[in-house]
C-alpha positions as CSV (number, residue, x, y, z in Angstrom):
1,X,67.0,84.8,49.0
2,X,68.4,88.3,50.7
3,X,66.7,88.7,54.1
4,X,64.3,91.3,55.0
5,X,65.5,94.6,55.4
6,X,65.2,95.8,59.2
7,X,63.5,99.6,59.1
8,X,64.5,101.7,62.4
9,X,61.4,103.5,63.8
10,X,61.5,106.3,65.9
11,X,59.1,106.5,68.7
12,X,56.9,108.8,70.1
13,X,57.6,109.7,73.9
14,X,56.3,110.0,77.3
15,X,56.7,111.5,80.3
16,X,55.4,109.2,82.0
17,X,54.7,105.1,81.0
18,X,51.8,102.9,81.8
19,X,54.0,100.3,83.1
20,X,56.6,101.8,85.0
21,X,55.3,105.9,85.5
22,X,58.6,106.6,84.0
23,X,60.2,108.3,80.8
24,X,58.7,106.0,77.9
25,X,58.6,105.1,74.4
26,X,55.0,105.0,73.0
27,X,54.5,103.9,69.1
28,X,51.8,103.6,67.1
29,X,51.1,99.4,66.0
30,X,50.2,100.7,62.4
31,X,53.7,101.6,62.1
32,X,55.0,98.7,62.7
33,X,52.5,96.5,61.0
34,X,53.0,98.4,57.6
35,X,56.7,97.6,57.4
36,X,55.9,93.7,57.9
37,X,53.2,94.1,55.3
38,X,55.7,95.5,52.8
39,X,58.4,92.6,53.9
40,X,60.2,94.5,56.2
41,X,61.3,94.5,59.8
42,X,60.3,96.5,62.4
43,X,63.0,97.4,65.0
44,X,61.9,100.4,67.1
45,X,64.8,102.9,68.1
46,X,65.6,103.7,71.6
47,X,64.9,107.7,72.7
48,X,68.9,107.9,74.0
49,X,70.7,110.8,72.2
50,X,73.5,109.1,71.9
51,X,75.9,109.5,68.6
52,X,77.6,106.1,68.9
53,X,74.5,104.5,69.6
54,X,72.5,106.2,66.9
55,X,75.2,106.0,64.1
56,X,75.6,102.1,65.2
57,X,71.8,101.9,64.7
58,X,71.8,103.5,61.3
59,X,74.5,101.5,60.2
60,X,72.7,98.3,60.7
61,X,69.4,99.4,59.2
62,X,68.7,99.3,55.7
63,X,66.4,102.4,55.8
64,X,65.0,104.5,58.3
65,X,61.0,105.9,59.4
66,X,60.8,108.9,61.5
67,X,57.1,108.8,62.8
68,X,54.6,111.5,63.4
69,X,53.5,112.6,67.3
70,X,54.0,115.5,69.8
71,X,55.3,119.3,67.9
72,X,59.1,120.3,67.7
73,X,60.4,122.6,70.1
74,X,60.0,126.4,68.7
75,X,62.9,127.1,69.5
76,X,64.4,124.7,66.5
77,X,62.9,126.9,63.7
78,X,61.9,130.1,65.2
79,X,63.8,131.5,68.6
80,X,62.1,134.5,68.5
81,X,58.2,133.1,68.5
82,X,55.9,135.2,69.4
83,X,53.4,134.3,73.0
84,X,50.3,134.2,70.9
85,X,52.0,131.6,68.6
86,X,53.7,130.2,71.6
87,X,50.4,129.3,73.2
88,X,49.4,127.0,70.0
89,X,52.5,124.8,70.3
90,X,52.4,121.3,72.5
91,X,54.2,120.5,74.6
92,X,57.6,118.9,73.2
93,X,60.3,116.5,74.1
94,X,63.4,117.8,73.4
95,X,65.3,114.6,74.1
96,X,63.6,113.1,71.3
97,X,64.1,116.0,69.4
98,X,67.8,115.8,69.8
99,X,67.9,112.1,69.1
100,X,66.2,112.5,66.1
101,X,68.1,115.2,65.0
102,X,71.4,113.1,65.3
103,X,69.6,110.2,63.5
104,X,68.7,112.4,60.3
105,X,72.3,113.5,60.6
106,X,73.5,109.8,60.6
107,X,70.9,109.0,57.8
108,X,72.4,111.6,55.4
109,X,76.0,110.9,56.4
110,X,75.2,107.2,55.7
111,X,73.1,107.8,52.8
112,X,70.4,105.4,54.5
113,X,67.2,105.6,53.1
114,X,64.3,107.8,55.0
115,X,60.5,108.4,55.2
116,X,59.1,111.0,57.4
117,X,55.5,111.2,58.2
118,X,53.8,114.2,59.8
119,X,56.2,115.1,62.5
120,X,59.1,113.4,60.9
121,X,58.5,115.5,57.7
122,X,58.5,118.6,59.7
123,X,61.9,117.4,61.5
124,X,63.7,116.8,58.1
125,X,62.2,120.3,57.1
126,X,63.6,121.9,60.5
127,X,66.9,120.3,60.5
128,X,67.1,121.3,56.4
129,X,66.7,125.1,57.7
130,X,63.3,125.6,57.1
């Protein structure tokens, strides 16, 4: 019997935790719970844009799920944005913007598997050139 595959997540973030008032991960449980439900794994990513550490991660997953949350940074997909627009955006991290960034990049160089919901489908879109 082949063991469970173990599906990186990548977490939301926040500025500041509940436990510590510090830079934080935050993560929705449904995530989680519907990769156990399908016989997966769960293994929730670290928010450190790191290449090593984020190629090592990929490497030792057998698929990847970039999660929804807080908008892209504008300046990703449009420098020139216009102040009305501006005004609609959130606010966004761009530390997990980079991270996850260098994660899609991993998960095509590695040909790892990849589902991206809501904000993770508008990274893959960004970082495809849309």
């Amino acid at each position: 019997m082949s063991p469970a595959p173990l599906i990186l997540i990548s977490p939301s973030t926040q500025s500041q935790g509940a436990e510590f008032y510090d830079y934080s991960l935050s993560l929705s449980d449904a995530y989680p719970q519907a990769i156990e439900a399908a016989g997966g794994v769960p293994w929730i990513m670290s928010c450190t844009p790191s290449a090593s550490l984020v190629a090592e991660s990929v490497r030792q997953c057998a698929g990847v799920l970039l999660t929804g949350g807080d908008d892209l940074q504008p300046k990703l997909y449009a420098p020139r944005l216009s102040a009305r627009l501006r005004k609609t955006v959130h606010a966004a991290d761009s530390r997990r913007d980079l991270m996850e960034l260098l994660l899609l990049r991993e998960v095509f160089r590695q040909r790892k598997p990849l589902l991206g919901i809501c904000r993770g489908h508008q990274l893959l879109n960004v970082a495809l050139g849309g």
